[in-house]
C-alpha positions in Angstrom: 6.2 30.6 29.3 4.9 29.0 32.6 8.0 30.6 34.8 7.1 33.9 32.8 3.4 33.5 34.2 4.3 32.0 37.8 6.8 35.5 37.9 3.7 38.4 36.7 1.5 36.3 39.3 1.7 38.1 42.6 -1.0 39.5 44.5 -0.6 43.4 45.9 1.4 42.2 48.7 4.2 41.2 46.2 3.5 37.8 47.5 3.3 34.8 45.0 0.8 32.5 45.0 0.7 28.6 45.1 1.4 27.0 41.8 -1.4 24.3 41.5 -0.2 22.1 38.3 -3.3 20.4 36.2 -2.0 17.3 34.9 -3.9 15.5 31.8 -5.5 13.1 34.2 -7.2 16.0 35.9 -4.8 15.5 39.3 -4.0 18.6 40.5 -0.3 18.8 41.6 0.3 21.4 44.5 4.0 22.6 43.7 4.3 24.0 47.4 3.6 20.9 49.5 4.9 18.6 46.5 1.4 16.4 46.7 -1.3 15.9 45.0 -5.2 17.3 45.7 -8.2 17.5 45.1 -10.8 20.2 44.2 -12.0 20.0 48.0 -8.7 21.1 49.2 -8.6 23.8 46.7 -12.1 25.1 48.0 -10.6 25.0 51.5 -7.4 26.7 50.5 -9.5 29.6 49.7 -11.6 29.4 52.5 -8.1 29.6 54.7 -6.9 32.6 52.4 -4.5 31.0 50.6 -3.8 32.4 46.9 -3.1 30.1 44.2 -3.2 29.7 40.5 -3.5 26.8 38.6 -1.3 25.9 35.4 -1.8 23.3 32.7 0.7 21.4 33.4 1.4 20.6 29.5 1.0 24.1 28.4 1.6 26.4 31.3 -2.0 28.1 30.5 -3.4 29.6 33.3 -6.9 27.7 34.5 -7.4 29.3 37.7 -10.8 31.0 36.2 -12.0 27.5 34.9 -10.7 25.4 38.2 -12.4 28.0 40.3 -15.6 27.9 38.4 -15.8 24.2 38.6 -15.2 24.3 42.7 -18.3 26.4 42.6 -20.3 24.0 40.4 -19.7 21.1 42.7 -20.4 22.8 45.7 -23.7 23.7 43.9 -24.2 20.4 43.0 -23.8 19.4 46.7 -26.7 21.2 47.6 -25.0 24.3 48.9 -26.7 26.8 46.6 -25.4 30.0 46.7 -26.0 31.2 43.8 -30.2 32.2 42.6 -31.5 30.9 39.4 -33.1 34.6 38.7 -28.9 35.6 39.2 -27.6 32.9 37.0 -30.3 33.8 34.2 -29.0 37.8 34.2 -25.7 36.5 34.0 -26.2 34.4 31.4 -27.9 36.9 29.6 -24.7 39.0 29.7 -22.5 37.0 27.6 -22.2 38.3 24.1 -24.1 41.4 25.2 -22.7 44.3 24.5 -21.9 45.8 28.2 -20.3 42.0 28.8 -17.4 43.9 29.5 -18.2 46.1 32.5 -19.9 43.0 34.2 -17.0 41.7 35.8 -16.1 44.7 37.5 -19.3 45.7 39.1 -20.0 41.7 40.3 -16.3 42.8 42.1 -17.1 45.1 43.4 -20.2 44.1 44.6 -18.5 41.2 46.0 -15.7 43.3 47.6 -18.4 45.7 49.4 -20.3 42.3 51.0 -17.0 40.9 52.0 -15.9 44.0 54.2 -19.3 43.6 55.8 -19.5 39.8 56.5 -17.2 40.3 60.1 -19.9 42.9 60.7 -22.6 40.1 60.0 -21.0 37.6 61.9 -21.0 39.8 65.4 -24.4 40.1 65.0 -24.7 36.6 65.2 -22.9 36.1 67.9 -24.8 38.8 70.0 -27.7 37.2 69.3 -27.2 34.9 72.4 -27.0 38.5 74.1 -30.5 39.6 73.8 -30.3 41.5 70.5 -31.8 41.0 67.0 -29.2 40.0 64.6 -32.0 40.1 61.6 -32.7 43.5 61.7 -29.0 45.3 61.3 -28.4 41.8 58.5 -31.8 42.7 56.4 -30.2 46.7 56.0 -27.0 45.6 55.6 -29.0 43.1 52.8 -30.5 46.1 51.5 -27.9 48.3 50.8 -26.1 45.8 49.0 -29.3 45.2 47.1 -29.9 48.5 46.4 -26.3 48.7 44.7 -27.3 45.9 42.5 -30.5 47.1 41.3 -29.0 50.5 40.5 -26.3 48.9 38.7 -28.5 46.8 36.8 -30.5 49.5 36.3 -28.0 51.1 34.2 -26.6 47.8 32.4 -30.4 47.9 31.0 -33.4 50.1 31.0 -35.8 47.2 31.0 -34.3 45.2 33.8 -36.9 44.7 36.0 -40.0 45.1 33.9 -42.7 42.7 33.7 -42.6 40.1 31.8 -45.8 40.9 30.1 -44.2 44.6 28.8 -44.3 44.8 25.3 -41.7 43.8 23.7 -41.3 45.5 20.5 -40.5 48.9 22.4 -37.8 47.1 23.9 -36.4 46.0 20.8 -36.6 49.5 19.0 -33.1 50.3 21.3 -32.3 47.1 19.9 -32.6 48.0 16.5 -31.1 51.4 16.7 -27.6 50.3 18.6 -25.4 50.7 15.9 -26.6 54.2 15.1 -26.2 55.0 18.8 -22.5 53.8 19.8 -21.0 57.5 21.5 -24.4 57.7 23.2 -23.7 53.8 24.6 -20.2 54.7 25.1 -21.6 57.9 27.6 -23.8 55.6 29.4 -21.0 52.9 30.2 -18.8 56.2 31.5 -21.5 57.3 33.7 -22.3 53.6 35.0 -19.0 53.5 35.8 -18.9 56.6 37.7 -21.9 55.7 39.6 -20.6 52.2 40.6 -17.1 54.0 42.1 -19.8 56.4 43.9 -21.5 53.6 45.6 -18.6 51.5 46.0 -16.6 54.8 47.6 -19.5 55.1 50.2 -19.2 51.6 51.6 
């Protein structure tokens, strides 16, 4: 089963990744350079580009989701935030939800549209020695992204962003009603959708 994984896992190019191997002692095994490393090396490996995924070594399961999460956790715990506690409580908020599903891919592609512009962000930096403002061209680059998020969110839930103070038994009347409303829930994922390849496609 773990040939039959390391086989299906290629990236667009056709290219296969590294085969990390998770032993039982939590060393990670890097089939590629036959050695042995550590989560910091994976974090730089994806820093450099470099594709990998990472097999139990027992079962051939696929980990890369959990190893990557827990690169992010220690970098977090290093003091590196990233990551805002008023983003990690929507997040959490999301699991179990019933729009759980389209979550993923709008966090890719909002991910994907602030990727293409951090080479943009970075020549602003560097022309700031020249005289110009980097902040200004950053903060609408900021925005825009911002504004995709909000909209998106927008549409995930009507209530996201109402005080906290709102009353909350008109939100829960949606609530209550969800199971007599599932084709009109089913519209308003389609059209979320839609609107999320709309502002992905003007990027």
């Amino acid at each position: 089963m773990a040939n039959k994984a390391d086989d299906a896992a290629t990236n667009s190019e056709g290219v296969k990744p590294i085969t990390i191997k998770k032993y039982a002692n939590r060393r990670l095994y890097n089939t590629e350079t036959s050695s042995y490393v550590t989560l910091d090396n994976l974090s730089q490996m994806v820093k450099d580009g470099k594709e990998f995924v990472v097999h139990d070594a027992k079962t051939g399961e696929d980990i890369t989701r959990q190893v990557l999460t827990h690169i992010i956790v220690e970098e977090e715990s290093k003091g590196q935030n990233l990551l805002p506690i008023s983003f990690l409580r929507h997040l959490i908020s999301f699991y179990g939800d019933s729009l759980q599903a389209v979550v993923p891919n709008y966090l890719d592609h909002s991910m994907s549209s602030f990727a293409r512009n951090q080479e943009q962000m970075r020549n602003y930096l560097q022309d700031a020695f020249g005289g110009l403002n980097p902040f200004g061209p950053m903060e609408e680059i900021s925005k825009q992204n911002m504004a995709m998020f909000e909209n998106a969110m927008k549409v995930f839930s009507p209530f996201y962003g109402q005080d906290s103070g709102t009353d909350k038994s008109a939100a829960s009347k949606p609530a209550e009603a969800a199971g007599d409303n599932f084709d009109e829930l089913r519209n308003q994922m389609l059209e979320m959708q839609r609107k999320l390849d709309k502002l992905s496609g003007s990027k």
